[in-house]
C-alpha positions as CSV (number, residue, x, y, z in Angstrom):
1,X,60.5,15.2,-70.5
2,X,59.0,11.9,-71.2
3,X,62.3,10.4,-69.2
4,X,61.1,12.8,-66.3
5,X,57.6,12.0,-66.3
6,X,58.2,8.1,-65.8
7,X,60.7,8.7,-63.2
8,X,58.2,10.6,-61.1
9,X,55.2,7.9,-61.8
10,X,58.1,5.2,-60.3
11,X,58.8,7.1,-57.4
12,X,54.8,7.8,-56.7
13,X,54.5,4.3,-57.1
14,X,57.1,2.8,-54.4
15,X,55.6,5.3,-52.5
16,X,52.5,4.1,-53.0
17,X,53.3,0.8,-52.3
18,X,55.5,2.2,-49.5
19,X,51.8,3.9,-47.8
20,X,49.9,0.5,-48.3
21,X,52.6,-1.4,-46.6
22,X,52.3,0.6,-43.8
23,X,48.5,0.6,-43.8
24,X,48.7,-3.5,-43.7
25,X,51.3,-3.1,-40.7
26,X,48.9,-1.1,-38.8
27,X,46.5,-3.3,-37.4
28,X,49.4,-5.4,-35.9
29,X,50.7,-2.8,-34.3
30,X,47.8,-1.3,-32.9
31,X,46.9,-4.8,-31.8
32,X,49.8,-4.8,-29.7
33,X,49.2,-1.5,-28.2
34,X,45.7,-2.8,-27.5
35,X,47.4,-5.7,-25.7
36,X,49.8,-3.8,-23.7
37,X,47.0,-1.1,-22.7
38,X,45.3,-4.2,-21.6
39,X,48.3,-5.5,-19.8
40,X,49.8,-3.0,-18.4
41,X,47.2,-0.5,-17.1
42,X,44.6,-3.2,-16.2
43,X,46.0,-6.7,-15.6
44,X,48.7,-6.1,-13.9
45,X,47.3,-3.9,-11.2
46,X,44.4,-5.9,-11.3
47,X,46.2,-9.9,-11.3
48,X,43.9,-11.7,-9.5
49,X,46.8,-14.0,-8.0
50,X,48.0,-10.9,-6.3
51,X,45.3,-10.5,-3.6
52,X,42.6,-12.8,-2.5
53,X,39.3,-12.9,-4.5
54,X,36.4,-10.8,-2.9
55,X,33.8,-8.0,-2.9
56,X,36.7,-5.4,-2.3
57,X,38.8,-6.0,-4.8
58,X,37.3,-4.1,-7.9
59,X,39.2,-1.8,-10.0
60,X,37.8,1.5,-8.4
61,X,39.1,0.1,-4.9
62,X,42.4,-0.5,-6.7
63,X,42.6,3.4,-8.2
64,X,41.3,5.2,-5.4
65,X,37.5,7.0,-4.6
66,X,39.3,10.4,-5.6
67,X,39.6,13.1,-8.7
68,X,42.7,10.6,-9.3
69,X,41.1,7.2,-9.7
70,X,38.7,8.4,-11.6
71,X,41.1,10.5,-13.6
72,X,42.8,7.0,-14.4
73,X,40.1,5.5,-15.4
74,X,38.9,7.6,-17.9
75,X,42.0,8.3,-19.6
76,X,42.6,4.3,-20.0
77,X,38.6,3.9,-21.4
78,X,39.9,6.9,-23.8
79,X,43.3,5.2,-25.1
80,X,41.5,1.6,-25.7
81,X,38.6,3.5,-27.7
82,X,41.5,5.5,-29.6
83,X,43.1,2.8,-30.5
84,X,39.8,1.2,-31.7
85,X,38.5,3.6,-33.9
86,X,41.9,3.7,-35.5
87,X,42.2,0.2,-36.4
88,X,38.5,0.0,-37.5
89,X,39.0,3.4,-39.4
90,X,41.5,1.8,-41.2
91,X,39.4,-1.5,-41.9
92,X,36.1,-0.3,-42.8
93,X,38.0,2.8,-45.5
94,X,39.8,-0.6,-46.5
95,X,43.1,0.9,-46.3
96,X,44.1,-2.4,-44.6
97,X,42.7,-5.4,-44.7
98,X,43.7,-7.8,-41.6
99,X,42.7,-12.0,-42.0
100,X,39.9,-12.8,-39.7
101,X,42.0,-15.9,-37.8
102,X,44.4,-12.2,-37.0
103,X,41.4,-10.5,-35.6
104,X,39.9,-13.0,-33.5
105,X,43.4,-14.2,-32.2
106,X,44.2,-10.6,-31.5
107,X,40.8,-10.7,-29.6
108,X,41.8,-13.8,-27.4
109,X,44.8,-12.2,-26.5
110,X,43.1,-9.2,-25.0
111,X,40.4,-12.1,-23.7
112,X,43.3,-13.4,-21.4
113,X,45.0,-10.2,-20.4
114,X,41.5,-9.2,-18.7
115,X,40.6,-13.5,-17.9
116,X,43.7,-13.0,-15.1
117,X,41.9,-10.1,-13.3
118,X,39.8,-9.6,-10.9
119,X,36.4,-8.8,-11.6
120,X,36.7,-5.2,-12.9
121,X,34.0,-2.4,-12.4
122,X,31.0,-5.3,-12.0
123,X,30.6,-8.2,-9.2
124,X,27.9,-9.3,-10.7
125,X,29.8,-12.5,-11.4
126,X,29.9,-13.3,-7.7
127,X,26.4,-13.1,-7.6
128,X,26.3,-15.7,-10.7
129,X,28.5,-18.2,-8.6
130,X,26.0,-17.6,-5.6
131,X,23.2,-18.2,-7.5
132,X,24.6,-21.5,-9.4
133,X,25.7,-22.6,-6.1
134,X,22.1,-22.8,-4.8
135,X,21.0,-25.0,-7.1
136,X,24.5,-27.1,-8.1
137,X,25.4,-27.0,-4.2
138,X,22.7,-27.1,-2.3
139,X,19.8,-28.2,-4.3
140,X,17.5,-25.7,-4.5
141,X,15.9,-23.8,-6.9
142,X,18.2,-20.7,-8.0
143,X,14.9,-18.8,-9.6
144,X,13.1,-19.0,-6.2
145,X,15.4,-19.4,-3.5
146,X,18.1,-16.3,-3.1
147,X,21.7,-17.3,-2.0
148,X,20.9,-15.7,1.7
149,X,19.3,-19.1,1.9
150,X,22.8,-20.7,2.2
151,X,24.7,-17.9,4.6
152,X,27.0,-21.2,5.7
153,X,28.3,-21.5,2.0
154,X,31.8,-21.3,1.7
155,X,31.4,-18.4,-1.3
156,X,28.4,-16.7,0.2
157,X,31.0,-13.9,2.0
158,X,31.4,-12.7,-2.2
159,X,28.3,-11.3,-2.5
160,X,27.4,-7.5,-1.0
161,X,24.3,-6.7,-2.8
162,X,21.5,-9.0,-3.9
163,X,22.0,-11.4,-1.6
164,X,17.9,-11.8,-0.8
165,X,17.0,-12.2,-4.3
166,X,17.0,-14.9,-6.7
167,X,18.7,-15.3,-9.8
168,X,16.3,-13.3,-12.5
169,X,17.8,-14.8,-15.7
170,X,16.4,-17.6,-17.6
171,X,16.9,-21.3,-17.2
172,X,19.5,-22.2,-19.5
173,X,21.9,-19.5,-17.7
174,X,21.3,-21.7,-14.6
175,X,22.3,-25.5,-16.6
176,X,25.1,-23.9,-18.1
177,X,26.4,-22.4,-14.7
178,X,26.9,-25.9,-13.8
179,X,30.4,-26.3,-15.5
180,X,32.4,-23.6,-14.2
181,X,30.2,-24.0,-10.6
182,X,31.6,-27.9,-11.0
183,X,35.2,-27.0,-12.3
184,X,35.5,-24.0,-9.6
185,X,34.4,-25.9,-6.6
186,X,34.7,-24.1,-3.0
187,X,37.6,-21.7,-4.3
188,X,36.6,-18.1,-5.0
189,X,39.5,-17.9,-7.4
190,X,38.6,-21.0,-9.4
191,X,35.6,-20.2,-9.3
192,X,35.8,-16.6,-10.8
193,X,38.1,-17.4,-13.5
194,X,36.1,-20.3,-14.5
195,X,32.7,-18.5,-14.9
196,X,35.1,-15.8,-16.8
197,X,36.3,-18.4,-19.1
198,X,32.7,-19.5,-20.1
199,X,31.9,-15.6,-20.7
200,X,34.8,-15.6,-23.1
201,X,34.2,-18.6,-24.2
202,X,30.9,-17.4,-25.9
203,X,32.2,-14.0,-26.7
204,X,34.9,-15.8,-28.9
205,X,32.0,-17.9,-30.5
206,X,29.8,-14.9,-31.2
207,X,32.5,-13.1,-32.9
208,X,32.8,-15.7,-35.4
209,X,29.2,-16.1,-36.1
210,X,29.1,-12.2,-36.5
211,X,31.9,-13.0,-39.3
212,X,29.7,-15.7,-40.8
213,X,27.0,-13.6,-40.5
214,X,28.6,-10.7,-42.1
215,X,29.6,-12.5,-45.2
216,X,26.7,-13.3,-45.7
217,X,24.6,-9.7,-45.6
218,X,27.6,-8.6,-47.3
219,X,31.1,-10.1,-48.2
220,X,33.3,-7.2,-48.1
221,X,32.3,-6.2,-44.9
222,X,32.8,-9.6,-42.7
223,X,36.0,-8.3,-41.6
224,X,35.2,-5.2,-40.8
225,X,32.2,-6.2,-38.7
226,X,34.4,-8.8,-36.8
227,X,37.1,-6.4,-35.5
228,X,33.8,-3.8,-34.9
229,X,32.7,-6.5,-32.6
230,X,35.9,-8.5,-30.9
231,X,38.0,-5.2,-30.3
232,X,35.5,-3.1,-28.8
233,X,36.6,-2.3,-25.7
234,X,33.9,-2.3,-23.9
235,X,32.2,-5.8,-24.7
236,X,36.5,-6.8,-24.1
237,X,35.8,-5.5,-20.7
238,X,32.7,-6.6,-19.7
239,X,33.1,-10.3,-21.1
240,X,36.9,-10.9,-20.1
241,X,37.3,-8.5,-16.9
242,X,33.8,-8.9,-15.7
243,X,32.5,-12.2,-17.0
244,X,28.9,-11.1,-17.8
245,X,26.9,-13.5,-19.4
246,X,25.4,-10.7,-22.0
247,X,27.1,-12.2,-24.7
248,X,26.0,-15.8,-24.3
249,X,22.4,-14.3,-24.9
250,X,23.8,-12.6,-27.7
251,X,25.7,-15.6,-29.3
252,X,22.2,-17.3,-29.2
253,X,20.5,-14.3,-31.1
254,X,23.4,-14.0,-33.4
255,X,23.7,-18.0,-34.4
256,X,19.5,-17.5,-35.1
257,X,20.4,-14.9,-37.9
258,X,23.3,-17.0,-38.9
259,X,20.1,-20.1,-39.0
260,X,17.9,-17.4,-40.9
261,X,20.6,-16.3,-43.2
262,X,21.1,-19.8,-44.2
263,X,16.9,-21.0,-44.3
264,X,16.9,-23.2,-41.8
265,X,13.9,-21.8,-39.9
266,X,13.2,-24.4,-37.4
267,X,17.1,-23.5,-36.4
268,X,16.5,-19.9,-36.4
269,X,13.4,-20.3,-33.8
270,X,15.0,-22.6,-31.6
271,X,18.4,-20.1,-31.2
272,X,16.3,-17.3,-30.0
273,X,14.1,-19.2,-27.9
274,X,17.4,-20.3,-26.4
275,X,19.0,-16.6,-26.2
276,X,15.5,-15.8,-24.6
277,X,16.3,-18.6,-21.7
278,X,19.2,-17.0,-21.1
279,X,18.3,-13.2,-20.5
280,X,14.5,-12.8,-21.4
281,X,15.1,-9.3,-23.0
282,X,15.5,-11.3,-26.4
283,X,11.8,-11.9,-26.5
284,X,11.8,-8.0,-27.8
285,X,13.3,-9.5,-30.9
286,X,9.9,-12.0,-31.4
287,X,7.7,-9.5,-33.0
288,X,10.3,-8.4,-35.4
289,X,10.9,-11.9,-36.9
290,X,7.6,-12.3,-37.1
291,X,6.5,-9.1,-39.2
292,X,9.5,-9.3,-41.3
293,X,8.5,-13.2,-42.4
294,X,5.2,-11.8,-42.7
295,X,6.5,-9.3,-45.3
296,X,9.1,-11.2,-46.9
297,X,9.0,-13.3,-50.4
298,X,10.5,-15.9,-48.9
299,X,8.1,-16.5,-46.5
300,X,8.4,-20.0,-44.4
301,X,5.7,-23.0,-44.7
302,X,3.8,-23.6,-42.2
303,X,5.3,-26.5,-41.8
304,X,8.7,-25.2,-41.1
305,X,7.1,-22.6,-38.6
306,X,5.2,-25.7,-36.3
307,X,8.4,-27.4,-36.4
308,X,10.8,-24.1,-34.9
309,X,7.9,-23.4,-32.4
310,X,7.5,-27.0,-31.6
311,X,10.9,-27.3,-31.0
312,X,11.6,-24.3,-28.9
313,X,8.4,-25.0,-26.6
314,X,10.4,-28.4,-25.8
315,X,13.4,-26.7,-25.3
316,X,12.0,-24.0,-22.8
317,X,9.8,-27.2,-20.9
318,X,13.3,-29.2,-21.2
319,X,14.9,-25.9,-19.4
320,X,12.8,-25.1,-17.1
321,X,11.8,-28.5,-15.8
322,X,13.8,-28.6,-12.5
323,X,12.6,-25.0,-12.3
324,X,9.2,-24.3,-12.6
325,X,7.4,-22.6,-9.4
326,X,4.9,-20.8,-11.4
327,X,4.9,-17.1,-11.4
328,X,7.4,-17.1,-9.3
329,X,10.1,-18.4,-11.2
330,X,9.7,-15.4,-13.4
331,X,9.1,-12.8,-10.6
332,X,13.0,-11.4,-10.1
333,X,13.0,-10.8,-13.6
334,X,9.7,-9.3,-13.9
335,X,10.3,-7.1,-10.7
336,X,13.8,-5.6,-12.2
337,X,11.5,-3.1,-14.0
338,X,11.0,-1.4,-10.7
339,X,14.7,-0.4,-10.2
340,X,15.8,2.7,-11.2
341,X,19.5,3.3,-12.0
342,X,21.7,5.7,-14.1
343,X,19.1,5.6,-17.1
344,X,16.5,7.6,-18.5
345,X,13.9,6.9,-16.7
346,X,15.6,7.1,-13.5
347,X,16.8,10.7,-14.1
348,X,13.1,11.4,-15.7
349,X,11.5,9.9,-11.9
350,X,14.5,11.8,-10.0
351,X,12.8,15.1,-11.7
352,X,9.8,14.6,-10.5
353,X,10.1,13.3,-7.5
354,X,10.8,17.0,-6.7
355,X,7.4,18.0,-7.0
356,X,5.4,15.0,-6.0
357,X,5.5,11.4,-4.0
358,X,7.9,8.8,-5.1
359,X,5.1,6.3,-6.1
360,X,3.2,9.1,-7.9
361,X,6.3,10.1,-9.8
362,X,7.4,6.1,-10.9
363,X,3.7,5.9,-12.1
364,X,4.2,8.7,-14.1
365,X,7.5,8.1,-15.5
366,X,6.6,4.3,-16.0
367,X,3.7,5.7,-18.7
368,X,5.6,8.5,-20.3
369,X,8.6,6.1,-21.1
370,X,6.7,2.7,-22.0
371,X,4.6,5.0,-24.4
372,X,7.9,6.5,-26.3
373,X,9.0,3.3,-26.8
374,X,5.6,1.5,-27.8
375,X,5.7,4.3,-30.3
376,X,9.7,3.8,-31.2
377,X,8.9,0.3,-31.7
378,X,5.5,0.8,-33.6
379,X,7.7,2.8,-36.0
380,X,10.2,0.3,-36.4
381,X,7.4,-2.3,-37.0
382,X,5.7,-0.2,-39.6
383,X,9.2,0.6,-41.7
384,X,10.1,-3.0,-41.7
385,X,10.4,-4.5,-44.9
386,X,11.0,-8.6,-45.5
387,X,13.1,-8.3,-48.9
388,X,16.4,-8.4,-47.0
389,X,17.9,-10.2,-44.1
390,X,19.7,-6.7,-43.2
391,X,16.4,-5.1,-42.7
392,X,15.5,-7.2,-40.2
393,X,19.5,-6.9,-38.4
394,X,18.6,-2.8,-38.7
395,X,15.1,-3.0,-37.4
396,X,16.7,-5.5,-34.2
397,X,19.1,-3.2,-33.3
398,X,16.9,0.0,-33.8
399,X,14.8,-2.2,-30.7
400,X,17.5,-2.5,-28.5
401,X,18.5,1.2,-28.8
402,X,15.1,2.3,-28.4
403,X,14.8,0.3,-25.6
404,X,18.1,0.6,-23.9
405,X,17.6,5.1,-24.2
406,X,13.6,5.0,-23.4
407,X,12.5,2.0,-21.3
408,X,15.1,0.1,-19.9
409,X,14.9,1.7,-16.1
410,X,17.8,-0.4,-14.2
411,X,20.6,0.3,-17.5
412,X,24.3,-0.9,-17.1
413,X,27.0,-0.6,-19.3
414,X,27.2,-3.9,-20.4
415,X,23.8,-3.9,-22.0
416,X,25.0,-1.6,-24.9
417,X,26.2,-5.2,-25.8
418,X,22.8,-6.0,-27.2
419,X,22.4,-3.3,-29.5
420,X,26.1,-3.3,-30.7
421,X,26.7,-6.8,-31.6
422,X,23.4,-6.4,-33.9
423,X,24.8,-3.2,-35.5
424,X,28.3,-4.2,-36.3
425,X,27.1,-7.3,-38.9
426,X,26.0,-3.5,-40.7
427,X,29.4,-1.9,-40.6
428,X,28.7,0.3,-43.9
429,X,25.5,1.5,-42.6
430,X,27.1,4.4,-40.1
431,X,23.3,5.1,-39.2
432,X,23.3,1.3,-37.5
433,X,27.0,1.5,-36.8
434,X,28.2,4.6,-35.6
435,X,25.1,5.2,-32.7
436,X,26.1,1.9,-31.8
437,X,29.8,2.5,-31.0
438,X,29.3,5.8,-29.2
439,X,27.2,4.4,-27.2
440,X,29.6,1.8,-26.3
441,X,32.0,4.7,-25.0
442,X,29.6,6.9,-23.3
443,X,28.4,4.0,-21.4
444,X,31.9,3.7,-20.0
445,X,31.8,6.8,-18.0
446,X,28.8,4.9,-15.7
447,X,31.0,3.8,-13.6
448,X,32.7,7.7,-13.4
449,X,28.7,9.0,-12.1
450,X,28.2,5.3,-10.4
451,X,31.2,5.5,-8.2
452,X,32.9,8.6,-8.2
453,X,30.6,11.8,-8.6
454,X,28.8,9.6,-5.8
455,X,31.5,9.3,-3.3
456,X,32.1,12.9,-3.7
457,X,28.1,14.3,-3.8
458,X,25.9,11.4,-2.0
459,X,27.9,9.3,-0.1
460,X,25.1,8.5,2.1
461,X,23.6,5.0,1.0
462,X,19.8,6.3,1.8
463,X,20.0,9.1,-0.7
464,X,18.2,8.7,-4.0
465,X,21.1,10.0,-5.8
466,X,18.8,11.9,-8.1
467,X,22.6,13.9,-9.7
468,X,24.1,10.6,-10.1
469,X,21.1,9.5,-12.3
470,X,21.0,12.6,-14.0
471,X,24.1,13.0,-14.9
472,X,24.8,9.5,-16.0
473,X,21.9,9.6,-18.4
474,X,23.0,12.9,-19.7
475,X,26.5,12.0,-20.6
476,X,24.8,8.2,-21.7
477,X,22.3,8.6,-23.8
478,X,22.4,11.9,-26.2
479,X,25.1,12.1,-27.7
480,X,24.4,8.8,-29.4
481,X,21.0,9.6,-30.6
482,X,22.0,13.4,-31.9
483,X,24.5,11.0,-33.7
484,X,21.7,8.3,-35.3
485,X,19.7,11.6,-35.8
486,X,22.5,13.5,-37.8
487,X,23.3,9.7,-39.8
488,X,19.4,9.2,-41.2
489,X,19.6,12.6,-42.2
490,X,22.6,13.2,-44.0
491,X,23.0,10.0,-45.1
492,X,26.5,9.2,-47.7
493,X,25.7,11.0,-51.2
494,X,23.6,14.2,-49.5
495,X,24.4,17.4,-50.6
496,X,25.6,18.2,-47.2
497,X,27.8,15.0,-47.1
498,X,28.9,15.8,-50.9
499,X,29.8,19.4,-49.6
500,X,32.0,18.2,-47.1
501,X,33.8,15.3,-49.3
502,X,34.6,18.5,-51.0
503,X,36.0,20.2,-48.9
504,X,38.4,17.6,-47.5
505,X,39.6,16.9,-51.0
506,X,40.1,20.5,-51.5
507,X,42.6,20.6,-48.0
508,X,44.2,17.8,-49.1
509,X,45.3,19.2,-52.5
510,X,46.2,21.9,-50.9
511,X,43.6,24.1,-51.5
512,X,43.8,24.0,-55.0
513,X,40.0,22.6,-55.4
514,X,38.7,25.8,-53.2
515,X,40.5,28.2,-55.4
516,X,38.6,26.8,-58.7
C-alpha cells in the first residue's frame, strides 16, 4: 500500500512540475501571438511604406466605412485584450512568473510592429508635426499662431481638422518636438515615424519606472504591474500606432512617484511640474500631493519644499520663455473644455438640448458635471491618508477616473492612459486595477460610435451627432464604474467573495465540497 501511495505522490509530482512548466512557457507564447496579432492583422495592412503618408490613410479607410470594417476591428481589439488578460491572469495568480528584461522586450517588439504603420485610428500626430513645424520651421510661436499660418508648408496638406488652432499642450511638448521635427525634415514619412519613435521612446521609459515604482510599493508585484502596463493593448496602440504624446506626460508623473518613493522631494516637484508642461491635465494631481504631505509622518521641511517649487517655477519660466503671449498662450487649452465629444457630458448636453437652446443646455451640463466631480474629488481628498505612498497612487488614479467619466467633455481613448498607468503600480488592488483595465477596452469601441455608427446614422458633418455621443458614453463609461463599484464593495475576504472561493473549489473537486 505504502509502495502504491509513493508511486501516486511521484506521478502527481511530474505532473506537477509538468503544469508549472507549462505555466512558465505561457507568457512566451502568448507574447508571440501578441506579436503576430500585431503583425499580421495591423502592420501589414497598415505598412506605412506601402502607400504614401497622409490624412486618408487611417486604419478605418483601410477596413472599409461598413458592418465589415467595423466587424474587423472589433474582433482584433477583442483577440489583443484576450490575449492580455490571459498573460496577466497568469502573472498576477503567479502561476508564471516572466523576467522584467522578457516583458519590456516583448513590449518593444509589439512597439515596432505598430512604429511601421501608419498612424492608426488618430491623426493627431499630423497635427503635432504641424504644430512643431510653426515654431522649428517657420519661427513662430506654436501656442499662438495655428499651422493655417503656414498653408505653403510642405506638410501642411496632413492636417484635416484643427488647422486654425494652435497647439494647446504645454511648452516642453513643443522643445521636445524639436528632435523628431529636425530628424524628419520635409518628408511626411520621416516625419511620422520619427514623432512615433519619441512616443515609444517614452512609453518604453515609463514602463520601467512603473517597474521601479512597483517594487518599491510592493516587491512581488513589480512584475505584474509592468506587463499590466507595457502589454495593454490599448496604450500599445495609441503610443506605437498613433504616436500620442499621453505617455510622455505620464512618464513625467510616473518618475515624480518614483522621486517620492525614494525622498527626494525637490525631484518629485520638479517631475510633475514637467508632466504638467507637457499636457496641463497633471495639475489635477497638485492638490493630492499636497494633502497627502500634509497628512503624512514623513512630512518634508520646508526647506525641501522651497527648493522643488523653486525649481519647478524655473523650469516652467525656462519652458515657456520663447513662448509667453500672456493669456493667450494658454487659451487652446483652456478653450478645449468647450468641445463636446463621445463623453459624458456630451451625451448629458445632447439630452438636453432636446428641450432647450444649445448654450442653455452646455451651461447646464457644465454645472451638473463640474459639481459631481468637485464632489468625487472632495471625497477623494477627505479619505486620503499620508502613511503610505500607495494611498496617494490610489487617490491619483481615483482623480483621473473621476475626471475622465464626469468632467472631461472632449474624452478620447487614449486618455484612459492617465488613469491606467497610475492603477497598474497597484496590481493587487482589483478596486484600482480592474476599473482601470476595463476601461481601457471599452474605450476601444470609440472609434466603432466615432466612425462607424456615424457613417451609417449622421453622415452629415452639421449634425450634432447627439446618438454617436450617447452611445459612445454608454458602452464607455459604465461598465467600468459598476465594476469599481462591485470591487470596494465586495472586496477579497467578504463573505460574498468567501462564498464564491467556495464554490469554485467545490467544481473543481468535483463537487465533492457541495455535497458536504
Amino acid at each position: 500500500m505504502s509502495h502504491a501511495i509513493a508511486a501516486a505522490r511521484n506521478r502527481l509530482d511530474r505532473a506537477e512540475r509538468g503544469l508549472a512548466g507549462l505555466y512558465r512557457a505561457l507568457p512566451a507564447a502568448i507574447a508571440a501571438g501578441l506579436l503576430a496579432s500585431y503583425v499580421v492583422f495591423l502592420t501589414w495592412p497598415m505598412r506605412i511604406w506601402h502607400r504614401p503618408v497622409g490624412p486618408d490613410s487611417h486604419l478605418v479607410g483601410t477596413f472599409g466605412l461598413g458592418f465589415a470594417g467595423a466587424l474587423r476591428y472589433t474582433l482584433i481589439v477583442l483577440l489583443l485584450f484576450a490575449l492580455y488578460a490571459g498573460a496577466l491572469s497568469l502573472v498576477l495568480t503567479r502561476r508564471a512568473r516572466p523576467s522584467p528584461r522578457f516583458v519590456i522586450g516583448a513590449a518593444a517588439a509589439f512597439c515596432v510592429a505598430l512604429w511601421l504603420t501608419h498612424p492608426l485610428t488618430s491623426n493627431d500626430v499630423f497635427n503635432y508635426v504641424a504644430n512643431a513645424r510653426v515654431f522649428w520651421v517657420h519661427g513662430d510661436n506654436p501656442l499662438t499662431t495655428p499651422p493655417l499660418a503656414h498653408p505653403e508648408d510642405p506638410l501642411f496638406r496632413l492636417i484635416t481638422f484643427w488647422q486654425d488652432i494652435p497647439s494647446p499642450y504645454g511648452p516642453i511638448w513643443s522643445l521636445l518636438a524639436g528632435l523628431p521635427t529636425t530628424l524628419g525634415g520635409d518628408s511626411a514619412l520621416r516625419s511620422v515615424l520619427t514623432f512615433k519613435a519619441l512616443s515609444v521612446a517614452f512609453f518604453l521609459g515609463a514602463a520601467w519606472l512603473v517597474f521601479l515604482m512597483a517594487r518599491r510599493i510592493r516587491e512581488d508585484s513589480a512584475v505584474a504591474a509592468l506587463l499590466a502596463f507595457a502589454w495593454n493593448p490599448l496604450i500599445v496602440w495609441h503610443a506605437a500606432g498613433n504616436g500620442h504624446n499621453d505617455v510622455v506626460m505620464m512618464f513625467f508623473v510616473v518618475l515624480s512617484l518614483y522621486a517620492l518613493a525614494r525622498g527626494w522631494v525637490a525631484a518629485a516637484i520638479v517631475a510633475l511640474a514637467a508632466s504638467a508642461l507637457v499636457k496641463y491635465a497633471t495639475l489635477l494631481l497638485a492638490p493630492l500631493l499636497a494633502v497627502w504631505w500634509l497628512r503624512s509622518r514623513r512630512r518634508p521641511t520646508w526647506r525641501e519644499l522651497a527648493l522643488g517649487v523653486g525649481l519647478a517655477l524655473l523650469l516652467a519660466a525656462a519652458a515657456y520663455a520663447p513662448f509667453w503671449s500672456g493669456r493667450e498662450t494658454v487659451a487652446t487649452a483652456l478653450d478645449e473644455g468647450s468641445y463636446y465629444t463621445v463623453s459624458v457630458p456630451a451625451a448629458i448636453r445632447g439630452t438636453l438640448r432636446q428641450t432647450m437652446d444649445t448654450a442653455r443646455a452646455e451651461r447646464l451640463t457644465g454645472l451638473v458635471t463640474r459639481i459631481a466631480f468637485i464632489v468625487a474629488l472632495a471625497l477623494v481628498l477627505l479619505r486620503l491618508r499620508g502613511d503610505t505612498l500607495s494611498r496617494l497612487v490610489e487617490a491619483s488614479f481615483l482623480a483621473f477616473f473621476a475626471y475622465l467619466t464626469l468632467a472631461a467633455t472632449y474624452f478620447s481613448p487614449w486618455h484612459v492612459t492617465w488613469a491606467l498607468t497610475l492603477a497598474v503600480l497597484l496590481p493587487y488592488r482589483r478596486d484600482v486595477l480592474w476599473p482601470a483595465l476595463v476601461m481601457s477596452l471599452t474605450a476601444m469601441s470609440v472609434l466603432v460610435w466615432a466612425v462607424w455608427f456615424r457613417e451609417r446614422f449622421a453622415p452629415d458633418p452639421r449634425a450634432d451627432w447627439y446618438g454617436m455621443h450617447l452611445a459612445a458614453a454608454l458602452a464607455v463609461f459604465p461598465l467600468p464604474v459598476l465594476v469599481w463599484l462591485w470591487a470596494v464593495r465586495y472586496p477579497p475576504g467578504t463573505p460574498v467573495r468567501r462564498k464564491a472561493l467556495r464554490r469554485e473549489a467545490a467544481r473543481a473537486s468535483g463537487g465533492d465540497a457541495r455535497r458536504e
